[in-house]
C-alpha positions in Angstrom: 25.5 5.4 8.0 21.9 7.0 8.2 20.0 8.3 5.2 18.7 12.0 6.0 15.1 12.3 4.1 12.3 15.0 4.8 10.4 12.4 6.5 13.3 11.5 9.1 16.7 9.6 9.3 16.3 6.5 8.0 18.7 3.6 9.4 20.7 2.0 6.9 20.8 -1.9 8.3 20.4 -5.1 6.9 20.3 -9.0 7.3 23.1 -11.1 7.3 23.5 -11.2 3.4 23.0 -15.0 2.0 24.8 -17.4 -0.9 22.9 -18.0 -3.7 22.5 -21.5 -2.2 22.1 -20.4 1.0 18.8 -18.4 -0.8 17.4 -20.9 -2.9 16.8 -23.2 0.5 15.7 -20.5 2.6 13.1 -19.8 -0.4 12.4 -22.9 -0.5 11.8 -24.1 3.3 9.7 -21.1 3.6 7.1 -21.7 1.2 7.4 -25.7 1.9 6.4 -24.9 6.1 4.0 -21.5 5.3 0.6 -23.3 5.6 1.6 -25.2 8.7 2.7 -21.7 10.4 -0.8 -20.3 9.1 -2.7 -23.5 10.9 -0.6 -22.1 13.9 -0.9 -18.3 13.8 -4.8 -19.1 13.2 -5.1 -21.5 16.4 -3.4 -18.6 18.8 -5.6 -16.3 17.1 -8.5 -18.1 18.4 -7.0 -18.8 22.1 -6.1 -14.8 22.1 -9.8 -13.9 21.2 -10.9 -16.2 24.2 -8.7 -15.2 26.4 -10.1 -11.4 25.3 -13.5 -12.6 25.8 -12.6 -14.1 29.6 -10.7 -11.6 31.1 -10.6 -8.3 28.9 -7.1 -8.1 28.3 -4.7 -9.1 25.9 -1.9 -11.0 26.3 1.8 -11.0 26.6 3.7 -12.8 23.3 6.9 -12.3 21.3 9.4 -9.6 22.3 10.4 -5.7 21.8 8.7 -2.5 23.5 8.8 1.2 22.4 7.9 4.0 24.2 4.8 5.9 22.5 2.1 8.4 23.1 -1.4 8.0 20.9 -2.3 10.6 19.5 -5.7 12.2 21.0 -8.6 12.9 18.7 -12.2 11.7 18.5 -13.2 8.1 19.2 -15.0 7.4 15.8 -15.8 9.9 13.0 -18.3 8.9 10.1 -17.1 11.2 7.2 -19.3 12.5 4.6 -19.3 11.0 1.8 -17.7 12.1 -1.9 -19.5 11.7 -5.2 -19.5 7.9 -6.4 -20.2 5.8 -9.1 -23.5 4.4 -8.1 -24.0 0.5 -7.0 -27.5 0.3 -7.3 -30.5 1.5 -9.4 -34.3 0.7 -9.0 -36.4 -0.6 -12.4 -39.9 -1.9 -12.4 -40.9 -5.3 -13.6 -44.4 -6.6 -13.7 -45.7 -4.2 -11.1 -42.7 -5.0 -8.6 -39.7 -2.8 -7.8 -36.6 -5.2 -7.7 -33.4 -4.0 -6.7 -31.0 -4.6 -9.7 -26.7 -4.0 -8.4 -25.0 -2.1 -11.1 -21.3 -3.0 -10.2 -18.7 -0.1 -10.6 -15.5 -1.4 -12.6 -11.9 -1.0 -11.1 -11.1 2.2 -12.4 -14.2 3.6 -11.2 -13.6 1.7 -7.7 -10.1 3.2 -7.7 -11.2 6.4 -7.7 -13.7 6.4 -5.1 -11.1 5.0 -3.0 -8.9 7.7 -3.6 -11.4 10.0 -3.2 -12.1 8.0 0.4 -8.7 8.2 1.5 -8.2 11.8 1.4 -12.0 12.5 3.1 -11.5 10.3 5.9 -10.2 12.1 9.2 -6.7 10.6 9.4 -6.4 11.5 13.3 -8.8 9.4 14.6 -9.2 6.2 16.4 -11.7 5.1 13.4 -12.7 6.9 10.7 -14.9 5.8 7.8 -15.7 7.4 4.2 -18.0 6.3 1.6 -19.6 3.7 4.5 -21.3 4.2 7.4 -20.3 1.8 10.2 -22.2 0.1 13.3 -21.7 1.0 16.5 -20.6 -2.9 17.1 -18.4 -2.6 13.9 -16.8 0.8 15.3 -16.3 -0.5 19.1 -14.6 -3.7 17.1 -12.4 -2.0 15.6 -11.9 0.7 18.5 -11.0 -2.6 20.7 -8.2 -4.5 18.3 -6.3 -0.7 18.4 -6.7 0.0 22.1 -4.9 -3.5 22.3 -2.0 -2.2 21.1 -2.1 0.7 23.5 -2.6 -1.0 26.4 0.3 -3.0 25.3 2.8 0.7 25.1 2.7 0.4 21.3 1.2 2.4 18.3 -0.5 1.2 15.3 -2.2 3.2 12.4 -4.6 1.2 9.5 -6.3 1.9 6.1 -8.4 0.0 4.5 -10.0 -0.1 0.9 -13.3 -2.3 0.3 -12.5 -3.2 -3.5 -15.7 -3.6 -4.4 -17.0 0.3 -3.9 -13.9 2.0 -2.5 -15.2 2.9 0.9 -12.9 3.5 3.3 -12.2 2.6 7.0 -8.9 4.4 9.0 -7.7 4.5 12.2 -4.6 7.1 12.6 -4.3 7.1 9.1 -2.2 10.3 8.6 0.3 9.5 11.3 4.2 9.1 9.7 5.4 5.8 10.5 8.7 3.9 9.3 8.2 1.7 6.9 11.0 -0.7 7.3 10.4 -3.4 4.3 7.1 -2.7 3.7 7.8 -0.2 1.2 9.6 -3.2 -1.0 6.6 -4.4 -2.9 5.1 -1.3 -4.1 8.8 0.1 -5.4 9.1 -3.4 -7.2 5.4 -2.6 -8.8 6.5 0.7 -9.7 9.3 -0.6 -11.7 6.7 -3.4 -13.5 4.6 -0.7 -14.4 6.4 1.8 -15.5 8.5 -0.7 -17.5 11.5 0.5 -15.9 11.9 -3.4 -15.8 10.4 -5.9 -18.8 8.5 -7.8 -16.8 7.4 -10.6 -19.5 11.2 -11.2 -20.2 12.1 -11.3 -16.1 8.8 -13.5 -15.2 10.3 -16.0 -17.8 14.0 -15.3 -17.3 14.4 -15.2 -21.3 17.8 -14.3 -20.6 21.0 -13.8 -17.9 19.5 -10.4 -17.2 16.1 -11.3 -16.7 17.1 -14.3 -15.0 19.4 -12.2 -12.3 16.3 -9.3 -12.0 13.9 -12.6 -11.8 16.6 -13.8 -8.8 16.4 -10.3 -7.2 12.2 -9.7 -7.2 11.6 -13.3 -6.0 14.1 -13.1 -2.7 12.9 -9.2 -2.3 9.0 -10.6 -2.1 9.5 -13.7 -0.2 12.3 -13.8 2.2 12.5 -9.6 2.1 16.2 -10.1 1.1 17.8 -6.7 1.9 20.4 -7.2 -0.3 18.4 -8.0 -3.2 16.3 -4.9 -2.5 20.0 -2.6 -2.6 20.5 -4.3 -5.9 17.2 -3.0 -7.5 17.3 0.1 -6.0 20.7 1.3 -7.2 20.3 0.1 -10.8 16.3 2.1 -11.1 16.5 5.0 -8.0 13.5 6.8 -7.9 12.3 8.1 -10.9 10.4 4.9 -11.5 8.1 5.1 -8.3 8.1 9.1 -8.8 6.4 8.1 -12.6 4.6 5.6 -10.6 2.5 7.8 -8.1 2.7 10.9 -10.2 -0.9 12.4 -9.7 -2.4 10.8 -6.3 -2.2 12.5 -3.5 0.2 11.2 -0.8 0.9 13.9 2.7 4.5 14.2 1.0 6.6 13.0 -1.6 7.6 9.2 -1.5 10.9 8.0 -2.8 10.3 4.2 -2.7 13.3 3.4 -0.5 13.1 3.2 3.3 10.9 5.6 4.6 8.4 7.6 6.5 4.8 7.0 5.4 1.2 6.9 6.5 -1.3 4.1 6.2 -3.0 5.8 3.9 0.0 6.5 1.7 0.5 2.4 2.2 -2.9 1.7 1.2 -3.3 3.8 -2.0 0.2 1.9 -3.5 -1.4 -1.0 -3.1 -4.8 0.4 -4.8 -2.4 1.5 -7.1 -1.4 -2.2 -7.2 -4.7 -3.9 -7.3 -5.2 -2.1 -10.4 -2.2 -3.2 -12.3 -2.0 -6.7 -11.1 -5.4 -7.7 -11.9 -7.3 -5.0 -14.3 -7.8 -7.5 -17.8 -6.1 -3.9 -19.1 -3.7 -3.0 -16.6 -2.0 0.5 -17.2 0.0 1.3 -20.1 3.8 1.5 -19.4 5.3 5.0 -18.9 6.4 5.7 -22.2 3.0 4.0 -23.6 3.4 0.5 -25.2 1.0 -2.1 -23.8 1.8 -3.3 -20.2 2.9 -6.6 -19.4 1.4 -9.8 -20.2 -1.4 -11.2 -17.5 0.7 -14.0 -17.5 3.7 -12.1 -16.2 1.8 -9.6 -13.9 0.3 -13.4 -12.2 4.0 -14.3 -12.1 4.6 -11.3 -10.0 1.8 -11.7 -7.9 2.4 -14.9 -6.9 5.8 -13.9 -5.4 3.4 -11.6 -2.6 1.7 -14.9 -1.7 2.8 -16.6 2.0 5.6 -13.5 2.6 7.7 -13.9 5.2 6.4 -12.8 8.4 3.0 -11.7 6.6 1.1 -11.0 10.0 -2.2 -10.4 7.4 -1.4 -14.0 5.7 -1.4 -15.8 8.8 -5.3 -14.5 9.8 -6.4 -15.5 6.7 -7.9 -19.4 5.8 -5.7 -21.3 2.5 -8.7 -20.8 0.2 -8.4 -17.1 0.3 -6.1 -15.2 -1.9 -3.5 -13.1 0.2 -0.8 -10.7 -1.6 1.1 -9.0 1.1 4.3 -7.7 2.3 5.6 -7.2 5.8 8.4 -4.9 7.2 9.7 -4.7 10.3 13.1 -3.9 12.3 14.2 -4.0 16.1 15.6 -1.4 17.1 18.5 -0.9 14.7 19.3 3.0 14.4 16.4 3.4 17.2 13.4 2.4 15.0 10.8 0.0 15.8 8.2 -1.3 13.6 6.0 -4.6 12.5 4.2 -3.4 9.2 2.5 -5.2 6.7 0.6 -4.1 3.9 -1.4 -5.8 0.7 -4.5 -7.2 -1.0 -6.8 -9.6 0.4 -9.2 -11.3 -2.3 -11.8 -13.8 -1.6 -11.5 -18.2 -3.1 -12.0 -18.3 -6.5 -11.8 -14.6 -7.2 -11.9 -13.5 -11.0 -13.2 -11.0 -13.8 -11.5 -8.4 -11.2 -11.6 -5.3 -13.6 -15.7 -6.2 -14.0 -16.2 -7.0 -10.8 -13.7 -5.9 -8.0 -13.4 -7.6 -5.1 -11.8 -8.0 -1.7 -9.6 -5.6 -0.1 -6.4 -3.7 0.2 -5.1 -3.4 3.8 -2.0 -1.5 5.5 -1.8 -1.6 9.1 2.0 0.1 10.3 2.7 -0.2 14.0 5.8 -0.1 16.3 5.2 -2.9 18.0 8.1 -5.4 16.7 7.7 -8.9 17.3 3.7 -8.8 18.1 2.7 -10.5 15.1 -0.3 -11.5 17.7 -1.6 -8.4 17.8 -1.5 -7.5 14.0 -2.8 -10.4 13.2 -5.8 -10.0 15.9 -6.3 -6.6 14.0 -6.2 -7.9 10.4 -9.0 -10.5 12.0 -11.3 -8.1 13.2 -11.0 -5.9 9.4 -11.9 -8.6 8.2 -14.6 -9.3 10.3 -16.1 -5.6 9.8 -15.7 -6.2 5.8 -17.7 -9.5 5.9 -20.4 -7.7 7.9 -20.7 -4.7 5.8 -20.7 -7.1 2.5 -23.5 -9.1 4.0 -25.4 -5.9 4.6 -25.2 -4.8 1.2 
């Protein structure tokens, strides 16, 4: 049976559902083996990138193809950029000017970034508000996206620099399925909200919490579609409509299964950044004090070496990766390999102060090319380290 939504039919599939012992060592074995895979996925990285360098292509790995057309628009386009809170201010000391940084907060990051997100020109190959890239940055990031291309596939990515909110897109405002994806920002918007008492759940406190506690942890790390159902028919959507009530997304989002852009991805997990790790996260929706920093670390934690995390498998152990991936192969006709999340650097803190790192959401079809995802995630990250060592 297929789910009719304004955004498309929506395939209702799912994994072959697990025992509650089957789940606890499949949890298990996956975080137990995550760094060696990591070591792996890094190390293929690295041959990919030569073999790039050697001979200008990219190669062949991992299965599944889909038929797709780019669309056509402008190579690169440099937006102008919005009003911001400013970074840096000029004062005098004993007769020298010295530059002295004025860090924006979180909230005032946030809304640069949203501001970012709606400026940038969501058609083209690379697109960049509230920064002004290289040419060596753009053809970077012009290159990891023609890769996918070349291959027959599509791919679409936002990303948020946390520490100003300027923003670099590529295909931002294309629809794309979300496949699992979506399952980390619904969860958040139930945390939030306090649709769901988080403290009581991160702690199990009681049979409740300790079933909902069951439920989150095998949605995050395994992306347990049964687990997901579960959640979804006790909350629906009122949660995630309270949630994202007053951003601007290019239509309404329901938090199931669905059509989105990478932009809609990336300003859920802005939306995310902000409650996980503001030192005063939100206010739930019927206004007593969101949940304990101990909790909201409890749920963050559960986002860290995802299944399948294309994102988490370019990044080194030291750094600090909350992500969740998505994809499906062709069930109902849709193909995608999606992943979506928050990239902070080692040792990270005072994040409401001083915000760093970066949300990302890259949505492609290309199923089963975690190379070329991860290749991608690489090269953002490569064009955020160069424009953080420029400032």
């Amino acid at each position: 049976m297929q789910k009719k939504t304004k955004r498309g039919t929506i395939p209702k599939w799912r994994d072959v559902p697990l025992t509650d012992a089957q789940l606890d060592v499949s949890i298990a074995r996956h975080r137990k083996s995550i760094a060696k895979w990591k070591g792996i996925a890094v190390a293929s990285t690295i041959v990919a990138a030569a073999g790039m360098l050697s001979v200008g292509t990219v190669g062949v790995f991992g299965d599944g193809l889909a038929n797709a057309v780019h669309p056509t628009a402008a190579a690169t386009q440099t937006m102008p950029m919005p009003p911001q809170s400013p970074t840096a201010a000029s004062t005098p000391q004993s007769g020298d000017i010295e530059k002295t940084v004025v860090t924006p907060n979180l909230s005032e990051v946030a809304a640069d970034a949203f501001a970012n997100l709606r400026a940038t020109d969501g058609a083209a190959a690379v697109s960049a508000a509230g920064i002004t890239l290289t040419d060596a940055e753009s053809a970077q990031l012009q290159h990891a996206v023609s890769a996918y291309h070349e291959q027959g596939f599509e791919v679409s990515f936002a990303v948020v620099d946390m520490r100003t909110g300027a923003v670099i897109t590529s295909f931002a405002n294309v629809p794309r399925y979300s496949a699992s994806s979506i399952k980390a920002p619904y969860i958040l918007s139930l945390a939030q909200t306090g649709a769901l008492d988080l403290d009581s759940v991160s702690t199990s406190v009681d049979a409740d919490a300790a079933y909902l506690n069951r439920l989150i942890t095998a949605t995050l790390t395994v992306s347990d579609n049964d687990a997901y159902e579960s959640l979804y028919r006790r909350y629906g959507t009122p949660p995630f409509a309270a949630w994202t009530a007053g951003h601007t997304f290019d239509a309404p989002l329901t938090g199931y299964y669905e059509f989105l852009t990478a932009s809609d991805l990336a300003r859920l997990w802005v939306l995310g950044y902000q409650y996980l790790f503001s030192d005063a996260a939100p206010a739930k929706a019927d206004g007593t004090p969101a949940a304990s920093k101990e909790a909201r670390a409890w749920l963050a934690q559960q986002m860290r070496g995802s299944l399948n995390s294309s994102i988490q498998m370019a990044h080194a152990e030291s750094e600090e990766v909350y992500t969740k991936a998505g994809w499906i192969y062709g069930e109902g006709d849709f193909y995608a390999l999606n992943d979506a999340g928050i990239v902070l650097p080692a040792g990270a803190h005072d994040l409401q102060a001083h915000p760093q790192g970066y949300v990302l959401a890259i949505l492609s079809d290309a199923c089963g090319r975690n190379d070329l995802l991860s290749e991608l995630a690489t090269v953002v990250d490569d064009v955020i380290a160069d424009l953080h060592r420029a400032s």
